[in-house]
N, C-alpha and C positions, 0 to 999 in steps of 0.2 A: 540604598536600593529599596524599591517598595515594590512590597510581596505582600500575594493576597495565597494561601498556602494551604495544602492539604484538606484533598475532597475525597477521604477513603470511601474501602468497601461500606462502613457500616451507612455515610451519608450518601452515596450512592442505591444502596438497600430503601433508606429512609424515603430517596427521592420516587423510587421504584414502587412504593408501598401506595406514596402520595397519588401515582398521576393513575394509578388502577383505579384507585376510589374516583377520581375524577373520571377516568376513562367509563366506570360502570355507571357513575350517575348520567353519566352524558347520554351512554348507548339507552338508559331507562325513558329517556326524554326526549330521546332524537333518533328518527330512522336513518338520518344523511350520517352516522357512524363518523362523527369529526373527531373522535380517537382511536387510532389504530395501534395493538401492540404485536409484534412478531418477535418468536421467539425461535432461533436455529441453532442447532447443536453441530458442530463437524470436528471430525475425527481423520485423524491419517495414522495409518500403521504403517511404520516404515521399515526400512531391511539393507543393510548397505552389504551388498554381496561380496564387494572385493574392492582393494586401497581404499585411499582414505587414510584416518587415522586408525581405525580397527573395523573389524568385521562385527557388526552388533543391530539389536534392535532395539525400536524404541515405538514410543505412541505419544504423539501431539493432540492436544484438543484445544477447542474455543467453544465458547459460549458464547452467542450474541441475543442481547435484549433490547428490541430497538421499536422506541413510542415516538408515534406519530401524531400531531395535533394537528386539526385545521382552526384558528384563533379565529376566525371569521364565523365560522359557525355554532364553536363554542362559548367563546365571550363576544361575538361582535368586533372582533382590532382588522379592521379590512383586509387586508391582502397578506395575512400574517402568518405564516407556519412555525410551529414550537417544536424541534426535534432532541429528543434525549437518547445516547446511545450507552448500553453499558457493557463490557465483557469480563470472562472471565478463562484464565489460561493456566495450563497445566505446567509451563514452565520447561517440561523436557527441553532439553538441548540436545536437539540429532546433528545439526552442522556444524556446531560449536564442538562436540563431543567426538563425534565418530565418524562423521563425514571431513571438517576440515572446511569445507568450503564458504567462500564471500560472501556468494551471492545470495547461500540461502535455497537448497531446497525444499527447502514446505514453508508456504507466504503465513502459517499460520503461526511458525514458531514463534516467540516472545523471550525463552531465557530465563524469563521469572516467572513461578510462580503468583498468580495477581486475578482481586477481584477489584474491577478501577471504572469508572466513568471517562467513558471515551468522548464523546462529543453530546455536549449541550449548543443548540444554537438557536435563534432567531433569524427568521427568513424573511424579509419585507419585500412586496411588490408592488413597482410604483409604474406609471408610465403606460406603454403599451407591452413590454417587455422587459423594462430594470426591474434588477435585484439589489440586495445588499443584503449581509449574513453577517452578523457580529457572534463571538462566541467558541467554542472551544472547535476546532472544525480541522479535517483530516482533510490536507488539501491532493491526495490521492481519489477525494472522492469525485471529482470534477478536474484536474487536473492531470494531466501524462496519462488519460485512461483512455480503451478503447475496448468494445463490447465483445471482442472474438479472440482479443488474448487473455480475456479473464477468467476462458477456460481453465487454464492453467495449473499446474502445484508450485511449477518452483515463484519465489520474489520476485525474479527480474522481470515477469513479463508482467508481473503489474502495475511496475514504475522503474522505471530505468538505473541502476547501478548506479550512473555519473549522478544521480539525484539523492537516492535512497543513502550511499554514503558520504554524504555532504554533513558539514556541522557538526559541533561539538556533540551532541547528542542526537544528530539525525533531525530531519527535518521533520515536517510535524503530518505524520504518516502512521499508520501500523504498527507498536500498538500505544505510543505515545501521541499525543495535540497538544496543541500551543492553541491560546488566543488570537483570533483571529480577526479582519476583520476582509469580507470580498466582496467587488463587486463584478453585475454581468449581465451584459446586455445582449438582445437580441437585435442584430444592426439591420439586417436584410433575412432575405428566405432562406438566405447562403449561409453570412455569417453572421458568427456572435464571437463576442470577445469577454474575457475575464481577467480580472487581476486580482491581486492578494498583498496582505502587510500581514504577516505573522511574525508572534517573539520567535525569538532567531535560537533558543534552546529549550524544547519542549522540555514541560518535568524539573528532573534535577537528576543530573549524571549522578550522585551518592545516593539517589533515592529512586530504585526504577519501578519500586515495586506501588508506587503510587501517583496519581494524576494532581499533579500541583499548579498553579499559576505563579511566577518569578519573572516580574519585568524587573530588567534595569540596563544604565545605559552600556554596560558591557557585554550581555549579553546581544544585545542591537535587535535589528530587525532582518527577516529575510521575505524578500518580494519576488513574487514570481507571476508573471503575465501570461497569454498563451492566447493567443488569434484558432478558432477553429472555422473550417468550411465543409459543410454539409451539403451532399446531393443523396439521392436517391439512392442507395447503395454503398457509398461511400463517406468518410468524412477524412480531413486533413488537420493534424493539428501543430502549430509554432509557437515553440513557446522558450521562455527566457527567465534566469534567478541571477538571483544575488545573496551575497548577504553584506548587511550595512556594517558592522563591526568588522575589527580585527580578526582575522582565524587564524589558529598556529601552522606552521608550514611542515612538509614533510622530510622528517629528516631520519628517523627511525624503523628499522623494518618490525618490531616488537609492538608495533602501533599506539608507542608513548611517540609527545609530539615535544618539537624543543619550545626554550622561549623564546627563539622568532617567531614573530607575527607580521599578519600584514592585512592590508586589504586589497578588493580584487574577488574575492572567492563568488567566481560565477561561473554558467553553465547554459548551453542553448541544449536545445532537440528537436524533431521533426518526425512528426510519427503521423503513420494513416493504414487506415485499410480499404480493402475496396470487395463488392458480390463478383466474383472471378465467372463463375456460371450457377444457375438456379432453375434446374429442373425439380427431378425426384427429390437431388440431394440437392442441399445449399452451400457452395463454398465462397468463401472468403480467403484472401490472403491480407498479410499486417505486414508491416515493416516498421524500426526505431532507428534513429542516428541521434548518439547525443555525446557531445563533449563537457568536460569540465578542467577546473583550473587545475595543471598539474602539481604546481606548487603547491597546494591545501590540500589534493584530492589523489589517492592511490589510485585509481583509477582516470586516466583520460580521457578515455572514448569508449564508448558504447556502440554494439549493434545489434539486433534481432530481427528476427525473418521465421514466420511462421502462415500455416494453412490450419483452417478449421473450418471445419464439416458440420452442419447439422443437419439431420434426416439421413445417416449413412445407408441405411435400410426402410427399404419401404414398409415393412413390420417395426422398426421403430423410429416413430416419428417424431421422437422426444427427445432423441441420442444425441451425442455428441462426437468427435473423434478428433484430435489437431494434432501436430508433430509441429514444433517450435525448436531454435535453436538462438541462444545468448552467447553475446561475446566479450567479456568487458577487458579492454588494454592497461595495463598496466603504465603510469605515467613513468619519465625519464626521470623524476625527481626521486620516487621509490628505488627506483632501479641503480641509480646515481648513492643513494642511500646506502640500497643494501651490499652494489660493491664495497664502500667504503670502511663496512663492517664485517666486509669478508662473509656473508649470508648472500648467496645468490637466488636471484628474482625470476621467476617466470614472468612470461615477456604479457602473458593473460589468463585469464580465467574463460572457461566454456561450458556453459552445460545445454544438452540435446538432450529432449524429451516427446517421450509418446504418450499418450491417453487417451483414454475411451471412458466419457462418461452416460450412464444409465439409467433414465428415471424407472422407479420401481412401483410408487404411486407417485400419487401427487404431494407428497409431503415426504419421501425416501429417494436418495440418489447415493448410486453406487461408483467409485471412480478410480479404476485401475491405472497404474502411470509407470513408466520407468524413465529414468533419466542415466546419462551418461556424463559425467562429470567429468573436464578435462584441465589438468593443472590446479586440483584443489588449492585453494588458498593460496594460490602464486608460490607453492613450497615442493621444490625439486624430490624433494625426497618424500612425498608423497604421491604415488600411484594412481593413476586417474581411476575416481568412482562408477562404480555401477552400486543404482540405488532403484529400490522397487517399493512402490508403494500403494495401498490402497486406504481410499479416504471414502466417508459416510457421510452424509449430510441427510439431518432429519431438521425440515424447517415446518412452522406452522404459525398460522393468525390467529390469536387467542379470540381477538374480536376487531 
């Protein structure tokens, strides 16, 4: 196996230190500002009011530190962007702990405590329109995304279930990356396409608390492509994974996997939204359908269906408001499992959620939410959640 291994906090810090210096000598010399760093802080206070696994509170945070370069303007490499992203997470476990739930609601959680280098990458522009991005790279950030479900708190509507629980260690998403490499073209006014080869297990499953690079041929590759069409209002997107190795199949409802393996472990979806009416207020509605393999995957199918609002109020023009609702089915193969072990299976997981978020200035937003949890964790004997939360976001451009 050849492994290129452990990029902790401290050389991440180091890297941090380095591209400021770089960043202030540039801004000293250049009014076109080809370094940009943003730094945002958010927070969610959470509160699980009833079922679940208990009645309790907790508080998730993230750090995000995230440098921008333009290569072309700072060293001259033509068409080149240098992106480095780092965070840092508090680790709380509120779904894991006391809520119970798959899906995850707060997309902020992590599980570990961690200060980690999220993505490094190189951005090359050739052509009239090609790309290509080699380098550590979260394929949520262009992939299964769409701009009016990112209101959001809970996971699912940032990237779809059938996707997010894929792979031995999840695919290379939030708050783990894999090496990557993508490409993506602009075809027409309509559309553009992209595709992707990322290692098929970000990290390392014994080691979460750090961003490692571990290619080898067991681990494999996972490829995910995605056709989008763009109008005025709207955009549609299609998109398709795999992964090239062996993955183990479902046979345990305790979420140990056997030694069956096999290959096959893939996954389609079809996601879009569209400006529904646009007076005072702006609405939009979204929709997601996504399957995956039920043999590999607890989950089969995927749906969500949500509206968002911006400009609710003509006194605020900065607001937000959406009601979204997730639904991810339970595969035959879980189900087929947990008879066999005498543990019975909820047929799905759901969670329904409301929010209203608030700019306060321009660098404070406030974001009230509740969610209704149904069939936490596909376990019968858990009480569908009611969960409230209120989350803070203080972002700002250093320079």
């Amino acid at each position: 196996m050849h492994e290129l291994k452990h990029f902790p906090a401290a050389v991440f810090a180091r890297l941090t230190l380095l591209l400021c210096v770089i960043a202030s000598e540039a801004m000293a010399r250049s009014s076109d500002k080809p370094v940009s760093l943003q730094l945002s802080y958010t927070g969610d206070v959470l509160t699980n009011l009833r079922g679940g696994i208990r009645q309790a509170d907790a508080y998730v945070d993230n750090l995000d530190l995230q440098i921008d370069i333009d290569a072309d303007e700072l060293w001259g490499l033509r068409n080149t962007q240098v992106f480095l992203y780092g965070l840092y997470n508090n680790g709380t476990r509120f779904s894991e702990t006391i809520v119970g739930d798959a899906m995850v609601a707060s997309n902020i959680e992590t599980g570990v405590q961690a200060m980690r280098l999220y993505e490094a990458w190189v951005n090359l522009s050739y052509g009239n329109s090609g790309e290509v991005l080699l380098g550590l790279y979260d394929l949520n950030s262009e992939f299964d995304v769409l701009e009016s479900s990112g209101l959001f708190a809970g996971s699912a509507h940032g990237i779809g279930a059938d996707i997010s629980q894929s792979g031995i260690n999840g695919p290379s998403i939030f708050p783990l990356t894999s090496l990557a490499l993508r490409l993506s073209s602009q075809v027409s006014d309509k559309w553009r396409y992209r595709v992707a080869i990322l290692d098929g297990v970000p990290g390392d499953p014994e080691n979460l608390d750090d961003t490692e690079i571990r290619l080898s041929d067991a681990d494999g590759a996972l490829l995910i492509g995605e056709l989008e069409r763009s109008t005025e209002g709207s955009k549609l997107l299609l998109g398709g994974w795999m992964y090239s190795a062996d993955s183990a199949e479902v046979s345990a409802v305790d979420g140990q996997f056997p030694d069956a393996t096999g290959r096959g472990n893939s996954g389609l979806y079809l996601r879009g939204e569209s400006v529904l009416f646009a007076r005072q207020a702006r609405v939009s509605g979204f929709a997601r359908a996504g399957i995956a393999d039920g043999k590999f995957n607890g989950f089969s199918s995927f749906l969500s269906i949500g509206i968002h609002v911006q400009r609710p109020f003509k006194s605020r023009q900065d607001d937000e408001v959406g009601f979204a609702m997730a639904w991810a089915g339970t595969s035959s193969a879980l189900r087929q499992a947990g008879a066999d072990a005498g543990v019975p299976i909820e047929s799905h997981e759901t969670a329904i959620e409301l929010t209203y978020r608030a700019k306060l200035t321009d660098h404070v937003t406030v974001q009230p939410n509740i969610q209704w949890i149904i069939n936490p964790g596909l376990n019968p004997q858990l009480d569908n959640a009611l969960v409230i939360g209120l989350r803070f976001e203080f972002r700002t451009w250093a320079f």
